[in-house]
Each structure stands twice: as structure tokens, then as C-alpha cells.
C-alpha positions in Angstrom: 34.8 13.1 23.7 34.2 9.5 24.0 32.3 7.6 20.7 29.2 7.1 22.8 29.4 10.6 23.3 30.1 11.7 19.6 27.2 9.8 18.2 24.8 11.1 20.7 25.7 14.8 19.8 25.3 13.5 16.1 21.7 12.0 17.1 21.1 15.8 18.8 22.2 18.0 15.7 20.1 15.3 13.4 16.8 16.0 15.6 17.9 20.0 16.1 17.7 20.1 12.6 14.7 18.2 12.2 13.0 20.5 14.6 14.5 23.9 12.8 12.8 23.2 9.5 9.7 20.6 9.6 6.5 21.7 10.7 5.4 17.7 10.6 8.5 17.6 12.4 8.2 19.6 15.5 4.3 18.7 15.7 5.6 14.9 16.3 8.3 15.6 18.7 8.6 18.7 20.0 6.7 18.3 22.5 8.2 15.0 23.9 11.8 16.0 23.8 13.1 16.4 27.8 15.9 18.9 27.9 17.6 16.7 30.5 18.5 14.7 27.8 20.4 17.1 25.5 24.3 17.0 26.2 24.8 19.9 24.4 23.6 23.6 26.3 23.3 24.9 22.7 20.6 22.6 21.8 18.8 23.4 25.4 18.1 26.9 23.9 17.1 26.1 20.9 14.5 23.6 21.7 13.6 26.1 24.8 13.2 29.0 22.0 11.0 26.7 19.8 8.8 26.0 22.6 8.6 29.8 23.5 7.3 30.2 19.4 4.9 27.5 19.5 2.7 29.1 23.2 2.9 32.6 21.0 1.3 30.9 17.8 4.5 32.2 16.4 5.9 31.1 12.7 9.4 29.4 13.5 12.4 29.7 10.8 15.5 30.6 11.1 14.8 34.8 11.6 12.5 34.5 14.2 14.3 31.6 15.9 17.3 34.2 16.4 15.3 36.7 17.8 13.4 34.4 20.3 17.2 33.4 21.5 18.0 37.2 21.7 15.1 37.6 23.8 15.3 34.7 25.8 19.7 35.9 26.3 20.9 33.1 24.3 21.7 34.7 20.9 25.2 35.4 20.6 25.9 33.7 24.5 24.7 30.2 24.1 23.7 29.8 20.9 25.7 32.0 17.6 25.1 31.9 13.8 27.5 29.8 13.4 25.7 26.8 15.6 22.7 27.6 13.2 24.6 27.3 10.0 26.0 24.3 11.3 22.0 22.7 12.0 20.9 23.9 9.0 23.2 22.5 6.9 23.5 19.2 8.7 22.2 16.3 6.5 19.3 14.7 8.2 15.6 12.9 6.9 12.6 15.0 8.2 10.5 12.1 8.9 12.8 10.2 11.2 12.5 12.7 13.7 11.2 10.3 16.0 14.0 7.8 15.4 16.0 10.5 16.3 14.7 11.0 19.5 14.7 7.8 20.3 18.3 7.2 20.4 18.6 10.9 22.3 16.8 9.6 24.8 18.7 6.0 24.8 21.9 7.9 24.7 20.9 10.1 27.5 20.3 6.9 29.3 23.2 5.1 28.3 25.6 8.1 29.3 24.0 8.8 32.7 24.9 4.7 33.7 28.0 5.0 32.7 28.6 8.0 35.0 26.8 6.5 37.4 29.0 3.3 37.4 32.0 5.4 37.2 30.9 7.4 40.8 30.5 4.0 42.6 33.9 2.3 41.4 35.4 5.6 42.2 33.4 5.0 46.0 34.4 1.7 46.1 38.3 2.3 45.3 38.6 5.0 47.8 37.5 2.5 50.9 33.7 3.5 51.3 31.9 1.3 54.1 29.7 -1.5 52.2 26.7 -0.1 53.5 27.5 3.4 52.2 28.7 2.2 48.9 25.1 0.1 48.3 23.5 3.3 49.5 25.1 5.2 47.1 24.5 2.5 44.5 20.9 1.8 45.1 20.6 5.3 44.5 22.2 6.0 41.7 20.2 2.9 40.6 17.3 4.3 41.6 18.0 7.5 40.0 18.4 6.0 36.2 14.9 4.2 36.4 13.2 7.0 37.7 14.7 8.7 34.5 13.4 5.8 32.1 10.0 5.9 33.7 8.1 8.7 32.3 4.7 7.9 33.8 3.3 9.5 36.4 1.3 8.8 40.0 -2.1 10.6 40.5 -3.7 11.0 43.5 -6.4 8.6 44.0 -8.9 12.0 45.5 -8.3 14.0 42.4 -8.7 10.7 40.4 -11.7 10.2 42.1 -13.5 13.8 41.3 -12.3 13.9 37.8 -13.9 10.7 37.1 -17.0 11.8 38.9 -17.3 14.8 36.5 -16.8 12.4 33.7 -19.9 10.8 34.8 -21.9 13.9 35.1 -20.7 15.2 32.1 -21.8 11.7 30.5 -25.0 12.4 31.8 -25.1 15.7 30.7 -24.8 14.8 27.4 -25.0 11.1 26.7 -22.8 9.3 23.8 -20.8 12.3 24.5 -17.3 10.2 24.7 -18.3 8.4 21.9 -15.2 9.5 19.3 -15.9 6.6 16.1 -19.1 4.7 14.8 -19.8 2.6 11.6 -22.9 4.1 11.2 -24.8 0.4 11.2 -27.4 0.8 14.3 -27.1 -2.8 15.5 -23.5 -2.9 15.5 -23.2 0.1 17.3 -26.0 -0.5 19.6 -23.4 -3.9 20.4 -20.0 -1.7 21.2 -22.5 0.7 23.4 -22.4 3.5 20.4 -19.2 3.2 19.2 -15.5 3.7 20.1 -14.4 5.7 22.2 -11.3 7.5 23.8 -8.4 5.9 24.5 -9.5 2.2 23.2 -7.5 -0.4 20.9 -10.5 -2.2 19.3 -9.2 -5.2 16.5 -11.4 -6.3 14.0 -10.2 -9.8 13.1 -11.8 -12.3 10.0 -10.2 -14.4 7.4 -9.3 -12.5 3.8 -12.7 -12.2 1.5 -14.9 -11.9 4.2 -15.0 -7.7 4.4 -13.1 -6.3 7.1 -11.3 -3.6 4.7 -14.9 -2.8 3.8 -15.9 -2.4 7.3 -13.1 -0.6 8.4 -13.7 2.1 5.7 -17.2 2.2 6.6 -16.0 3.4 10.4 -13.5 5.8 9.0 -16.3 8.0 6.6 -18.7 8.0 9.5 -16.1 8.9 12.0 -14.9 11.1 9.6 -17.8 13.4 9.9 -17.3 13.8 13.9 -13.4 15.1 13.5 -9.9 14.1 11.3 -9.2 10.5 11.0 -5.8 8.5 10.0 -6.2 5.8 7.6 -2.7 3.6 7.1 -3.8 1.3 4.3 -0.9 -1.2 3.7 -2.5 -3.1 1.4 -4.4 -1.6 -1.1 -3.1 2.4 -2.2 -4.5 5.5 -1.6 -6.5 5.9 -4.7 -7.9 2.0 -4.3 -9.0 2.9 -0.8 -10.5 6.4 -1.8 -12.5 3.9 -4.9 -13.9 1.5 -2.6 -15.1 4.7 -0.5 -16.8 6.5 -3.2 -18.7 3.1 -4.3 -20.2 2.5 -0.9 -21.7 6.4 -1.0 -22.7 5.8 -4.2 -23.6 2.8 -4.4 -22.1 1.7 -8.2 -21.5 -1.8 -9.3 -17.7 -2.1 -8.2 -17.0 -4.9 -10.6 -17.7 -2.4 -13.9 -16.0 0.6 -12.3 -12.4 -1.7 -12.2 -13.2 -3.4 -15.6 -14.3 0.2 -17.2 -17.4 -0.7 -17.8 -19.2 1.6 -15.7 -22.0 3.3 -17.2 -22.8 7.6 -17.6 -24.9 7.6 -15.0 -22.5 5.7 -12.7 -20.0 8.5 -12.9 -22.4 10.7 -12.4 -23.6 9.0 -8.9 -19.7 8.9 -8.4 -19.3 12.3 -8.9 -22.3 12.9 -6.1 -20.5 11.1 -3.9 -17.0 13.0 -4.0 -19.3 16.4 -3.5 -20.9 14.4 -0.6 -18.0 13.6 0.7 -15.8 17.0 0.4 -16.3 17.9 3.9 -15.1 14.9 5.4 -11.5 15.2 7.0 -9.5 11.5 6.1 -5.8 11.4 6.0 -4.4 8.2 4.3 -1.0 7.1 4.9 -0.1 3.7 2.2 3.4 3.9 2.7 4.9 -0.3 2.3 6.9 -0.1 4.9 5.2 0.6 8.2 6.1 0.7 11.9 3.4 1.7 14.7 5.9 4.6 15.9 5.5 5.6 12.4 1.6 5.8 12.9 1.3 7.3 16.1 3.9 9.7 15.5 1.7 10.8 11.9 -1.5 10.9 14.2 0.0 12.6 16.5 1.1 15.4 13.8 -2.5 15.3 12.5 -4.0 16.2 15.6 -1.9 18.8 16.2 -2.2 20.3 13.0 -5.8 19.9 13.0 -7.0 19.6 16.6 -8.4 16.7 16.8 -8.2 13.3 16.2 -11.9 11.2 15.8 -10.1 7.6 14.8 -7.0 5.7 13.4 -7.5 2.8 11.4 -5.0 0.4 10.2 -5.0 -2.1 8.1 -3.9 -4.4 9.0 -1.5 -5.7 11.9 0.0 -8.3 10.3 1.6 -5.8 7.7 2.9 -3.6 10.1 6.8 -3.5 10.6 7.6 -4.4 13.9 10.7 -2.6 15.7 13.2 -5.5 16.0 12.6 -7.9 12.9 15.2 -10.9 14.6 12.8 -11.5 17.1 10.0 -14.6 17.0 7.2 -13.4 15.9 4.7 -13.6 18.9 7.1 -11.2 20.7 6.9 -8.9 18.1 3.2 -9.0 17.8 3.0 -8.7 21.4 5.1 -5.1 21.2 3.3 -3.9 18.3 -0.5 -4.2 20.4 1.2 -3.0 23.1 2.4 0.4 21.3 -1.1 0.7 19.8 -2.6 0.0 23.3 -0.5 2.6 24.6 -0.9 4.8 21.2 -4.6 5.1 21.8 -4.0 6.6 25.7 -1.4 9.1 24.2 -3.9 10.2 21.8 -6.8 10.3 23.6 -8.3 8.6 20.5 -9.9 5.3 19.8 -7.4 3.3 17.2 -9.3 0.6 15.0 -6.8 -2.2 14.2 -7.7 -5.1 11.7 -6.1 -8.7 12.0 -5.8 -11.9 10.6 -7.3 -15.0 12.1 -5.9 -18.4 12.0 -5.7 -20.2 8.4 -6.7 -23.4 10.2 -10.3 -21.8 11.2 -11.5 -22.5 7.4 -11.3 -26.3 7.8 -13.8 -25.8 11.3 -17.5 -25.3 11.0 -18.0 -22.9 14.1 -17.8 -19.5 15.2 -14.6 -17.9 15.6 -13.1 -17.4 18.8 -10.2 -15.7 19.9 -8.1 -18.4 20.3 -8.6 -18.2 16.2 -6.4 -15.0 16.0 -3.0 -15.2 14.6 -0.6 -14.9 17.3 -3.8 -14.4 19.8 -2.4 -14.0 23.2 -1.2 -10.4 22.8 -4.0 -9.1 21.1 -6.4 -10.4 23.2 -4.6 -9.3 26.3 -3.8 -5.7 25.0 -7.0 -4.8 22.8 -10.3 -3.4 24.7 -12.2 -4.8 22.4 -12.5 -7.2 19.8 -14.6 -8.0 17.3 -14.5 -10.7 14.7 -16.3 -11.3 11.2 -17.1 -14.6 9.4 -19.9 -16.2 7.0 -21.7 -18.8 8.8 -23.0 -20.5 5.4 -20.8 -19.9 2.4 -23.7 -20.2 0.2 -25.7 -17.1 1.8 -22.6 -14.4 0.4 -25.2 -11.7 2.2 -25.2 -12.8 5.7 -22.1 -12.1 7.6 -22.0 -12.1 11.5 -19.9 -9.6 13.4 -19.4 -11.3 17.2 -18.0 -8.7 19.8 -16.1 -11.6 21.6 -14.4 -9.2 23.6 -15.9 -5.7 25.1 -14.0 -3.8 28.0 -16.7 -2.2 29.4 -20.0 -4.1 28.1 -21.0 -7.7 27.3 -19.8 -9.6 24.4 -22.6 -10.7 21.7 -23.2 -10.7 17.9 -25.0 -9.1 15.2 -25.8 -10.1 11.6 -25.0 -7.5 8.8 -26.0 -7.4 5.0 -22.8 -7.8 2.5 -23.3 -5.9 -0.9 -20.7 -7.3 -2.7 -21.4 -4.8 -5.5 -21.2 -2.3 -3.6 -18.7 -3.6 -1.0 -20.5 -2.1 2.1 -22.4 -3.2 5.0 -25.5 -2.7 6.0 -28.6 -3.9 8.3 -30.5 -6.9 7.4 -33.9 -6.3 5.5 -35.0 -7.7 9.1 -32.8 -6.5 11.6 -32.2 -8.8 14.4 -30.7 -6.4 16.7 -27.6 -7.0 18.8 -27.9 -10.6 21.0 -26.0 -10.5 23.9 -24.1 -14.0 24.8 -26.1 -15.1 27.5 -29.0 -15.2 24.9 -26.7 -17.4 22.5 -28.0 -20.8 21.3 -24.7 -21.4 20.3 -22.9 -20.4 22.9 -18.4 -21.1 22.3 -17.4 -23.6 24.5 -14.4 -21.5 25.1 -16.7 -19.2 27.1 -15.3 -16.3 25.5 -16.1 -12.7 25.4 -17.0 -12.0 29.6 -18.2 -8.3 30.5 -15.3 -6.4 31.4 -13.3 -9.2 29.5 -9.4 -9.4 30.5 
């Protein structure tokens, strides 16, 4: 057994085990794991057996993992008690299952070039014609990238009639794809009723100006539609669940962290928890953060629950990206490119919050988004973008939330109320609606923000 080979059946028992005795576990991966990348036939069965469990709705330990293999002739053939002893009492961490399957797949990979490689020297050294032996190579080549590549052609006809009954079914029952809102009319009016399926929207604005606020707002009324995922990696769980319970309540926030809250503000906070018992929010504040880490928990949610309404996270910044020695718009770039491709997996819209530009505070204009940090990524991967800012400091109340950036509709701006007391948002006492940018006065000389937008 060569080392690469060693450490790959290491990476397999690690995931086996994983798989054996997490329910998190198998709801993150299970369903991603390719048998043509397990080296081991023992492994095959087992992940074939789970499989078998999960279509019957079946409860998987180790009993009725034996008598699925039994049934399926692996018990006591392929697979033996002792192979299970030897999983379940392999050392491995439940929530790196996905970091194990990573390197099972990058192993499978790595071992099928380096038999590959070895079939064309052995071609070569026996005399092959050239034309043969680049034959050969190109598809052997050929074969290994068609491996890597798990996406999928679709026929442009049957692409075309499912996207006909999308429309139908749109018009059936309109707003229907509509997955997240914020629950303020002119804002949502401006995205075209919310977020839907399958979008990265990023909600950009310097610190202070209430994009944690906003955010939260999303998640509650989202909330009420289906399960969402809220990564906070700033503030805790219990700070994030405060600032929630104010805006439904509507308590002075200062005197609740000072203590100095009143009777009949616990009462109006206790209203609020009732208020909010049925709604369905996961919160993840863990420091230390990577976007694997978050699709792979949304992913476990939806199966668990299923359905998944939104993901929030805030923000990108504080995310960990996957290779730390690399400059920093490169890892940016990866990171909204995993969320872009997050939000497809899931079928789910993922809300994403970002810094802008430090240099923005010194300039007396609208933001643009040029103005977010490490903008050319984010602008290229998100379907949507929205940015916040105060156009007078001394007007605390007025904040403007531009959609400089829409996919499918035109970009624009609306003007929101800020409670600071409260932290939430809300409509103007005279609600000027959502202007579209053709109808700007001030219209960015960067021209930002076309329909469609790319």
C-alpha cells in the first residue's frame, strides 16, 4: 500500500465513521459521497446499506446497519463485525464530515492520475505509435476531468418546457417563488417581492449604519414562510436573539443592556418571545467560520426539516476563507463564488452582508459598488446587491437602501425609517415608494445598477 494510498483509506474510515453515528452527519454528506471514489469495497456496502435505510425512513445504528448488509448479501461477505468494530471505534470529529469528503474525493482523484500516468509510460515504453499513445493519453486525460466535473448537460427542449411551466405556475400563483422578504413594502416592492430561489443577494454599508438590524429583520419574516440559517459571527446567539425580541417588541434597547428596563418592558418582551415561538431560526455563532461550514449546516437543516426559506450571514468579511496564504481578493473571490454556487445547491436564497470601503466616509455621495471591499467578486458573483448609507448624518432616521444591482429587475432606491431604540426598520411616516434609476436626480456617474446587471 502506497502512503497516498494509506491516507486515503484513513480519510474513508474517518468519513465511514462519521456516517455510522451522526445524524447531522449523514444529512450533510451522505448524499454527495460517489462510491467510485471509495478504494475500499467494504466501505461501498456500507454507504450502499445507509442509503438503502435512509429511502425506507429507516433509523440507522449499528443493529439495523447489519441487517440491511445481510439483506443486501454483504454481512459476513463484504462487510464482517469486525470492519464495524474497527469504524466504530476509529477516532474521528463528527462535524468534519465534509472535510472528510473532501479529501476522499481529492484522493480518488489523485490516485486515478497516477494510474492513469502509469498506463501511458507503460504504452510508451513498450513502442506504441505516437498517435496511439496521444490517443490513449487524451483519453485517459479526458477521462480524469470528466470525473472532477460533476455538472451536468440538459437538454435545451426539456429546459425549455420546464421553464415554461415555471411561468405558468408563476402565473398561477404569483409571488409564488418568492422564498425571503423583510417585511418593509417599499423595499420589497424594489427587489420584485423579495428573494427568491437560488440567489446570492449582499447587503453592503459601513458599520453603524444597520445592516445587522436589517438582516435580522429578513430572517423573522422569512422565518414565518419555512426554517432559516442565521451564522452570526459577530455578535452571539443570545445578542442576536435580544436585538430580535426588541424589534417585535418594540423596548428601548439602550435600558434593556444597561438593566434599566422597566416591568412593563419585560412584559412586552415576554409578548414577543410568545409571538415569536412558532418561528423556525437556527443560529450558528461559531468564531471560526468557513462557507463549506455553512452550506454544509443548511444543507443538514433542510434535510432535517424540509425546507430551507433563507441563510443569512453576517458578515463576509468574517468568514474563514479555505486557503488563508492566499491575497485576499482571491479569497474573497472563492468565498462568493461558494455562496453563489451554495444558493443553486440549495435551492434557497442566501442573504450575505459586507463591508464597504473605509475611504467612502471621507466622500459625500451615494455608494456605489466600486465602494465594496474587495468589489470585483462580489459584484460579479452576487444577483443582487443592495447597499445602505445616511445621506445627512444629522437626520439619524433617514437611511436609503439603493438596489445597485438586481438580476432580473432594475436597480433603484428606497428611504427607510431607523428606530435606533428599537433597532428596526421601518417605512417613512410618508413613504416614498421605490424610485427606479432612470427617475434618479442623482443619478452615479458610474452608471451602476443596469437591469439584468452583470
Amino acid at each position: 500500500m502506497t502512503a497516498t494510498t494509506d491516507i486515503a483509506m484513513r480519510a474513508e474510515e474517518c468519513l465511514l465513521s462519521c456516517l455510522l453515528t451522526s445524524e447531522d452527519a449523514r444529512a450533510e454528506t451522505l448524499s454527495l459521497v460517489e462510491c467510485a471514489w471509495l478504494q475500499d469495497a467494504r466501505h461501498v456496502a456500507v454507504v450502499q446499506a445507509l442509503r438503502a435505510l435512509e429511502q425506507r425512513q429507516k433509523p440507522v445504528d449499528p443493529t439495523t446497519v447489519a441487517a440491511m448488509l445481510a439483506e443486501l448479501g454483504h454481512w459476513n461477505t463484504v462487510f464482517t463485525p469486525t470492519d464495524m468494530s474497527r469504524l466504530l471505534g476509529r477516532y474521528f470529529i463528527a462535524g468534519n464530515a465534509h472535510v472528510y469528503l473532501a479529501q476522499v474525493r481529492d484522493f480518488a482523484t489523485l490516485l486515478a492520475a497516477e494510474k492513469a500516468g502509469q498506463e501511458i509510460t507503460a504504452a510508451a515504453r513498450s513502442g506504441m505509435p505516437t498517435d496511439k499513445l496521444l490517443e490513449l493519453a487524451t483519453s485517459k486525460i479526458d477521462a480524469l476531468t470528466d470525473t472532477a466535473d460533476s455538472g451536468e448537460t440538459i437538454e435545451f427542449q426539456k429546459s425549455m418546457g420546464e421553464t415554461l411551466e415555471l411561468i405558468r405556475e408563476r402565473m398561477r400563483l404569483p409571488g409564488g417563488d418568492i422564498m425571503a422578504w423583510s417585511g418593509i413594502d417599499s423595499l420589497d416592492r424594489g427587489t420584485h417581492g423579495g428573494l427568491r430561489a437560488n440567489q446570492l443577494t449582499i447587503l453592503a454599508a459601513r458599520p453603524s449604519v444597520g445592516k445587522s438590524s436589517l438582516a435580522c429583520q429578513y430572517a423573522t419574516a422569512s422565518a414565518e414562510k419555512g426554517p432559516v440559517l442565521f451564522v452570526t459571527l459577530e455578535m452571539t446567539s443570545q445578542e442576536l436573539t435580544e436585538r430580535i425580541l426588541v424589534q417585535r417588541a418594540r423596548v428601548d434597547f439602550g435600558r434593556l443592556r444597561d438593566g434599566t428596563q422597566s416591568p412593563q418592558d419585560l412584559d412586552c418582551l415576554v409578548n414577543a418571545a410568545s409571538e415569536l415561538a412558532g418561528v423556525t431560526m437556527e443560529v450558528m455563532d461559531a468564531s471560526r467560520v468557513t462557507v463549506q461550514d455553512v452550506i454544509a449546516k443548511a444543507r443538514a437543516i433542510k434535510r432535517r426539516r424540509g425546507k430551507l426559506s433563507l441563510v443569512v450571514i453576517d458578515y463576509l468579511q468574517l468568514l474563514t476563507p479555505d486557503d488563508r496564504r492566499a491575497p485576499r481578493e482571491q479569497q474573497v473571490a472563492g468565498m462568493t463564488r461558494d455562496l453563489k454556487n451554495g444558493a443553486k445547491a440549495l435551492s434557497c436564497p442566501i442573504l450575505c452582508l459586507a463591508q464597504m470601503n473605509r475611504e467612502l466616509e471621507k466622500l459625500n455621495r451615494a455608494p456605489r459598488l466600486s465602494d465594496l471591499r474587495e468589489s470585483g467578486a462580489i459584484e460579479q458573483d452576487a444577483d443582487n446587491v443592495l447597499l445602505m448609507w445616511r445621506p445627512d448624518d444629522r437626520e439619524r432616521e433617514k437611511v436609503e437602501v439603493i438596489v445597485a444591482k438586481q438580476r432580473n429587475g432594475p436597480a433603484g432606491k428606497c428611504e427607510l425609517k431607523w428606530s435606533g431604540r428599537h433597532v428596526v426598520f421601518s417605512e417613512q411616516e410618508r413613504p416614498t415608494g421605490f424610485a427606479e434609476l432612470s427617475t434618479w436626480n442623482d443619478m452615479p456617474e458610474d452608471g451602476f445598477g443596469q437591469e439584468g446587471g452583470e
